[in-house]
N, C-alpha and C positions, 0 to 999 in steps of 0.2 A: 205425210209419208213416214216418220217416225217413229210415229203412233199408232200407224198400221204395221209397221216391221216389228216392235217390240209385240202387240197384238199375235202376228204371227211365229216369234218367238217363243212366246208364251205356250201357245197351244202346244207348237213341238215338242216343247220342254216335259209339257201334260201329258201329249200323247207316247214319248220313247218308251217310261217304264212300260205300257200296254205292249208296245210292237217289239221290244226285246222280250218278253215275257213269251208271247206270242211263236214268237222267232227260233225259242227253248222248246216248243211243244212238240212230241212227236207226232206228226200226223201226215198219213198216205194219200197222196195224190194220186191215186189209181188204184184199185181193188180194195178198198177198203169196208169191205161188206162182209170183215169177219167180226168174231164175237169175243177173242181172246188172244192173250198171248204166254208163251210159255220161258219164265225167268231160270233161264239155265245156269247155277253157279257151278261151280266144282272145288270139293275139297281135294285141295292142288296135290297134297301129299300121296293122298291118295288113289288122284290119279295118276301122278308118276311112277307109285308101286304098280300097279298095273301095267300100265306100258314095259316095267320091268319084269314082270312074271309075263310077260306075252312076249316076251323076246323079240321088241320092235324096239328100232333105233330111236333111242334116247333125245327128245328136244333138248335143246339148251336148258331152256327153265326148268328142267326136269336134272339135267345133267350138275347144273351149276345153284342148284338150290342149297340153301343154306336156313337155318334156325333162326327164329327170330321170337323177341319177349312177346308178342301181341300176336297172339295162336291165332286169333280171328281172324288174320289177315292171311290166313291159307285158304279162306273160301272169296275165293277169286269168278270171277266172269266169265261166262264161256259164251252166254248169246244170247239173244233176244228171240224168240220166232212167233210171226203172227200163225194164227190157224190159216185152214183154209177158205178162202172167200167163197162168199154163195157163188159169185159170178164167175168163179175159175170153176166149183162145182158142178154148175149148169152147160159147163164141156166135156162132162163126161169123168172127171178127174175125183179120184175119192182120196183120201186123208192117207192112204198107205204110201200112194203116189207123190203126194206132195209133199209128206217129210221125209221122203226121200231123195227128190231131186227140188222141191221148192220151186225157186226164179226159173229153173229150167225145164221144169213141165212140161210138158205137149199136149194139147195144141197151145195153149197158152199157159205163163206169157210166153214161154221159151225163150229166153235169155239163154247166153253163152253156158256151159255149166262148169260148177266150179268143182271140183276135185279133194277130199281130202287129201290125196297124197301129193299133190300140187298145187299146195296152198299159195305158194309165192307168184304161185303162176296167174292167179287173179289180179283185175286191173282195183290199181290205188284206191284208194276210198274215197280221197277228198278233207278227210279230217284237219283239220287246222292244226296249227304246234300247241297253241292251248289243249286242246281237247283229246289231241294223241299223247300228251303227258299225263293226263290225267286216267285215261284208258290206261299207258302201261303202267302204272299202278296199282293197278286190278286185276288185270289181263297180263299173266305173265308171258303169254303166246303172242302178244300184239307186236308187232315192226321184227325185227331183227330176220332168222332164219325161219322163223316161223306163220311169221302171217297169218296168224289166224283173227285177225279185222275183216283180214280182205276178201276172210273164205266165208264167215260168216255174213259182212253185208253183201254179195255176191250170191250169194244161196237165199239170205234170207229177208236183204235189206232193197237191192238196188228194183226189185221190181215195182214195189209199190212207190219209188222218188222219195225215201226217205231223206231230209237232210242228213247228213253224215253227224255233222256234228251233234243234231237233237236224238238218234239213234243212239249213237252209241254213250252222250248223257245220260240219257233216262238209266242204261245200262247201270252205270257209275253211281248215279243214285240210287237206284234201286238194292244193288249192294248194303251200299252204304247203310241203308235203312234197315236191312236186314240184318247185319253185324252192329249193328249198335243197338237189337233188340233179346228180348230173352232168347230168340233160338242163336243169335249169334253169341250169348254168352255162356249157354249152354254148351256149344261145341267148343269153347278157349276154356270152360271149368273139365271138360271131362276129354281133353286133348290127349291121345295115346292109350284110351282108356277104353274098356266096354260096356257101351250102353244100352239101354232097351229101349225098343221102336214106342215105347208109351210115357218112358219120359223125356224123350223128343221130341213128342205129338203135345203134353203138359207146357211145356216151353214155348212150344207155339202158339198154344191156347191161351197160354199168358198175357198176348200182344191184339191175337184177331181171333180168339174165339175157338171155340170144341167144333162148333159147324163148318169152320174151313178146313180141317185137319185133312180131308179129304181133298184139300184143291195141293198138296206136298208128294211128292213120285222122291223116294231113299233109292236111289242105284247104289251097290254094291259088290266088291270082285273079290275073290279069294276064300278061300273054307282054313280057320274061319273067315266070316265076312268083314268086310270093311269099306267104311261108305267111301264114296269117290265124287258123286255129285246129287246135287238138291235140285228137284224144278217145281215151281210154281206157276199152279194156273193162275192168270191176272185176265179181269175185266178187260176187254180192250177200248171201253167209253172211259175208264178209269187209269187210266195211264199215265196221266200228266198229273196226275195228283199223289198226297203223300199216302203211301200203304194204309190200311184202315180194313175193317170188319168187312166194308162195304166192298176190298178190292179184286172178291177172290170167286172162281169159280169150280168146282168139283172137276176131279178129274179121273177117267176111269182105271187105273192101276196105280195101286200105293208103291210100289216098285217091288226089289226081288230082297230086301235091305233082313226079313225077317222079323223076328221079336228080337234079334239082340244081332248087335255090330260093332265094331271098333270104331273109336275116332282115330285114324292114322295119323301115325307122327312122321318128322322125315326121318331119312335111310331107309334101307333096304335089308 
């Protein structure tokens, strides 16, 4: 009997790193029959100048932001979003439809819909205290007045049974990976500065190549312009793995960013 117990100790022992591992992966248990997903960061400074030249009331994080030595750490998180599934497509629903109301589609899935101007109004996420500390460190909008966890898994997470916690992970990494590569040091060397949409595109090239350059969307608000957020097309078979040449798929508009933009600093 001992010798069978420690036996089946053993293996458990063998098999955890696999099912924790496992455990980490993002993966949809219902409509998972898209091809991509798109890594929405935002240059936070810049988006906060904007909500101030738009004369819309002020988030906290926006209100109460403050300067900090490690510029990099202003391209923050905004969302995850898968595309559209063939099998939401095969209802009639085309790609204008869906990023625009997402989880709340019709005819399917039609989930609850979530609201930006009532982000709080979304039901909890489920995120654990680990993994909600680790989001608002990225996500200046996550918990407080803001809630924008619960707008974005709401809209974009809860239809497919995302785990909460491997969702908004990947999120965190994916950051991460980002700001710790030439394009993230690119935007902490030239922070407050005017740069041009090519040696942007150079910086990026650095890490995954001149042939992705096309999978990067520069938004932009004000004349002159100034960036506000980045998004990235991402393989969605490649998700769980670290960024690479291999991760990236073209996407049809480079944004509105021009040949030359500001990296925004804060104030106003």
């Amino acid at each position: 009997m001992t010798s069978t117990w420690r036996s089946f100790s053993l293996l458990a022992a063998l098999l955890l790193p696999v099912s924790a591992a496992q455990a980490d992966e993002l993966q949809a248990k219902q409509y998972g029959d898209f091809d991509r997903y798109v890594l929405a960061l935002s240059w936070q400074t810049g988006f906060c100048q904007s909500q101030h030249e738009r004369n819309r009331q002020e988030p906290d994080e926006c209100r109460l932001q403050k300067e900090t030595d490690n510029k990099v750490d202003f391209l923050t998180v905004h969302g995850l979003w898968p595309s559209l599934p063939n099998s939401i497509a095969a209802r009639g629903v085309d790609n204008r439809r869906w990023m625009r109301f997402g989880c709340a589609t019709r005819p399917i899935p039609n989930l609850p819909e979530a609201r930006a101007s009532r982000k709080c109004a979304a039901p909890e996420t489920g995120l654990s205290l680990e993994s909600a500390a680790k989001l608002s460190a990225v996500m200046p909008g996550a918990g407080g007045t803001s809630c924008l966890e619960r707008y974005e898994y709401a809209k974009h997470g809860a239809c497919f049974g995302f785990d909460p916690d491997a969702y908004f992970g990947t999120m965190v990494r994916l950051n991460n990976e980002i700001k710790s590569s030439e394009t993230g040091k690119f935007l902490a060397d030239n922070y407050g500065k005017t740069v041009s949409r090519s040696a942007f595109d150079a910086a990026f090239a650095k890490n995954w190549g001149k042939e992705n350059i096309k999978a990067v969307k520069l938004s932009c608000h004000g004349n002159p312009a100034y960036l506000t957020e980045i998004q990235f097309s991402l393989k969605a078979d490649a998700i769980n793995q670290p960024l690479s040449s291999r991760s990236f798929l073209p996407q049809p508009h480079p944004g509105n960013c021009g040949k030359q933009f500001i990296i925004d600093k804060t104030g106003y």
